[in-house]
Phi, psi and omega in degrees: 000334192290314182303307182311293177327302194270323130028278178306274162330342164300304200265355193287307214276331168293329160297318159290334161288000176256009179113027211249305166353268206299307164347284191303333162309317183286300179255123179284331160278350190280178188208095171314328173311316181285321166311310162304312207290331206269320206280294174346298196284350193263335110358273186298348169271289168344328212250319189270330179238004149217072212287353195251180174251150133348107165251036150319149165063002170296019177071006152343302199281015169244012208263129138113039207223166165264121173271359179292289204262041149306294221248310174209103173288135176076356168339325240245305184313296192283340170277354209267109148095012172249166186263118179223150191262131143242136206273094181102053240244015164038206187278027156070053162275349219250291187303324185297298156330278193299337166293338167289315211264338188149334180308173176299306171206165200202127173222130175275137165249146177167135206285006189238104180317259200347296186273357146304319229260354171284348160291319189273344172271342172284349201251312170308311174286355167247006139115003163265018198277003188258359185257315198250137187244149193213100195243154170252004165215142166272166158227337199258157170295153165228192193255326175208161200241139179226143145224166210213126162050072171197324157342323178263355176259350177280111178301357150229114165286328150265030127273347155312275191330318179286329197279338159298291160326328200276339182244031203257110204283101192341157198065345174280180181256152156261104160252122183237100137251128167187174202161167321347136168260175191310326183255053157253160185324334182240013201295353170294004189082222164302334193259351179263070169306001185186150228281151180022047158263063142249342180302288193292283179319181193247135167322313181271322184293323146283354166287306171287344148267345168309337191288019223220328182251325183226150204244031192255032193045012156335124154239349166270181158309294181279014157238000169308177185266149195124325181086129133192131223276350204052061194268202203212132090050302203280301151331316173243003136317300231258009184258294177356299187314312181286342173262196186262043216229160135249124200267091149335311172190145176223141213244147152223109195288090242261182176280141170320275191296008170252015174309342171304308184299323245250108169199171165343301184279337170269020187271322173301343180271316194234036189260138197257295180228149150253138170244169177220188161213105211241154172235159157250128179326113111341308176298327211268345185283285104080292176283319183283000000 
């Protein structure tokens, strides 16, 4: 334990060059030594009861399943013979679907040439790649927007909400799901080795333990790969509040078997996804 204390003491002048200073200035009680001293043992407990990554979030619950119209029942109705972006659209199993399912034209977005390029080979194999376009930008409007499991990973997130309206054809639609949000038992991802251990631990001590499996120098949340923004139920109300969308509708899907429990005080807790359905006005696209 004496080693783990000195450790601690070590890393206090590093901590403070990270903003740990003025913290403790604003709070007078606090003790970076201690703090470190707290994160260090959540760290050495980490290391003793998941010596492994987690296989929480592998997509389990969608296999042998369309997690499109998983996520968004009747989607097929709003897609049929229109032009849609899906916004974060990964390795294009969704666009290759919807290109399928009917749409018009279906262009995948997404910052990672690697899953571009693996999305345009799944859309060639599926006898649909002259229907799907795979871009890291829009420039022409489309008719719908779908986006799936990325909300909580976008590091600016009203600014999504914007690049969406902006290429967005009045009158058109926004469908958006995803979840976990941060308090549900697992909303940590990869890091909730146990139901709400991204809550309960200290940020740097999960972090260093994942560093122990991924090698992307992450010292946040928000640079692992992938993004994750911690966002909150409550949180994306209030990006909602801010934009021009008119929101249709907003679903909060509860965890199945807790569903009895699922109200108002529990919803950050115990909610599996949320979706919406957001529009752009026509009068107001009009006006502008």
């Amino acid at each position: 334990m004496r080693a783990v204390y000195l450790y601690c003491r070590i890393h206090v002048k590093e901590y403070s060059s990270c903003g740990g200073r003025a913290f403790s200035q604003r709070c007078p009680d606090f003790d970076a030594g201690e703090y470190l001293l707290l994160a260090e043992i959540q760290y050495r407990f980490l290391r003793l009861v998941a010596p492994r990554l987690p296989s929480t979030m592998g997509g389990e619950a969608y296999e042998a399943k369309s997690k499109l119209q998983v996520l968004l029942p009747g989607i097929q109705a709003d897609i049929k013979d229109k032009v849609v972006l899906d916004f974060g659209c990964g390795p294009g199993d969704e666009v290759k679907e919807m290109a399928v399912l009917g749409a018009k034209r279906v262009i995948g977005l997404d910052i990672s040439e690697k899953w571009l390029h693996v999305a345009q080979s799944k859309a060639q194999k599926a006898g649909v790649g002259a229907k799907c376009d795979f871009v890291t930008s829009v420039a022409n409007p489309v008719d719908v927007i779908i986006s799936l499991d990325s909300f909580e990973h976008f590091a600016d997130p009203d600014a999504v909400l914007r690049t969406m309206y902006s290429v967005l054809e009045p009158g058109g639609s926004v469908f958006i799901s995803f979840g976990p949000t941060w308090y549900h038992p697992l909303g940590g991802h990869l890091f909730s080795v146990f139901p709400w251990a991204h809550v309960l631990l200290k940020e740097e001590a999960l972090i260093r333990w994942r560093a122990q499996f991924k090698s992307d120098g992450a010292r946040k949340f928000g640079e692992v790969e992938g993004g994750l923004n911690q966002m909150t139920i409550r949180g994306f109300e209030s990006i909602l509040k801010r934009n021009q969308f008119t929101v249709e509708r907003l679903e909060l899907v509860p965890i199945s078997r807790l569903k009895p429990l699922h109200h108002r005080i529990t919803r950050e807790f115990l909610t599996a996804i949320v979706r919406c359905r957001l529009s752009k006005p026509l009068a107001l696209a009009r006006a502008a």
